[in-house]
C-alpha positions as CSV (number, residue, x, y, z in Angstrom):
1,X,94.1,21.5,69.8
2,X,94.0,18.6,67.6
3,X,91.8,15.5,68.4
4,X,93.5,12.3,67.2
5,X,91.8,8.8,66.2
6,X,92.8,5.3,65.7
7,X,91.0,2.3,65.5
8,X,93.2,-0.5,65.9
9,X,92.8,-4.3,66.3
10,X,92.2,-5.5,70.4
11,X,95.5,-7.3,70.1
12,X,97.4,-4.2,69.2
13,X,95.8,-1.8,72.2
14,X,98.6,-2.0,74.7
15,X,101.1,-1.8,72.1
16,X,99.7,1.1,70.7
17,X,99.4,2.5,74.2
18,X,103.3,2.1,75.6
19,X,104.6,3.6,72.4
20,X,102.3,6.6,72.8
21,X,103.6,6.7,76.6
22,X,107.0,6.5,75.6
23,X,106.7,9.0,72.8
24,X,105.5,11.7,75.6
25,X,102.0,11.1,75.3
26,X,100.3,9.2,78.7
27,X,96.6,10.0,78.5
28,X,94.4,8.4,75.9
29,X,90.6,7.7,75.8
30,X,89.8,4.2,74.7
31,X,86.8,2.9,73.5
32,X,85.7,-0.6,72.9
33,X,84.1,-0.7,69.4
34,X,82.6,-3.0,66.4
35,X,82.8,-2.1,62.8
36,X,84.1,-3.7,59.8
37,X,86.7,-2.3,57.3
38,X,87.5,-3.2,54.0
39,X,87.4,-6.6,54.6
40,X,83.5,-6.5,54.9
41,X,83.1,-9.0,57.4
42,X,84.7,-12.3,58.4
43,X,83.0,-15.7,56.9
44,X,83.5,-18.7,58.6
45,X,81.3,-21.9,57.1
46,X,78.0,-20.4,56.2
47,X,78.3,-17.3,59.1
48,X,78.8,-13.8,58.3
49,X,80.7,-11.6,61.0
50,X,80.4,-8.0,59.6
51,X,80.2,-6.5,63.2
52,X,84.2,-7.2,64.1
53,X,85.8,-5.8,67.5
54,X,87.8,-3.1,68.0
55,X,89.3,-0.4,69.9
56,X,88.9,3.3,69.7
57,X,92.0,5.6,71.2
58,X,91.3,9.1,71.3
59,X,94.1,11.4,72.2
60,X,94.0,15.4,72.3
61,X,97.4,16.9,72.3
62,X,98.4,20.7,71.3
63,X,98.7,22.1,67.5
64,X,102.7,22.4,68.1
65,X,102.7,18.3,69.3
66,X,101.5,17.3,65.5
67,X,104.6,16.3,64.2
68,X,106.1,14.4,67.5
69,X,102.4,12.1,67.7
C-alpha cells in the first residue's frame, strides 16, 4: 500500500477530485489546511498572510495502482 498526498489550492479541490474519480480512484480523505509554500506568504499593504489555505487529499491505493494514479 502506498499513501498518496497533495496539497492543492481550495479552487482546485473538486477538480482534482472528478479526475481522480474518473481515473478509477473514488475515495479520497480531504483535509482543510494552512501553510505557506515558496511564496512565503502573501503581502497586501503593510499585512503579512504567511498562514495561506489549503487542502489536503489523502488517497491509499495498492502498490500495482502506482503508475495509473
Amino acid at each position: 500500500m502506498l499513501l498518496i498526498r497533495a496539497i492543492v489550492r481550495p479552487e482546485k479541490k473538486e477538480e482534482v477530485l472528478a479526475e481522480l474519480s474518473k481515473a478509477g480512484f473514488p475515495a479520497a480523505t480531504v483535509v482543510d489546511v494552512v501553510g505557506r509554500g515558496k511564496q512565503k506568504g502573501i503581502r497586501m499593504g503593510g499585512m503579512l498572510y504567511d498562514e495561506i489555505p489549503k487542502i489536503l487529499i489523502i488517497e491509499a491505493i495498492h502498490d500495482e495502482e502506482r503508475e495509473n494514479i
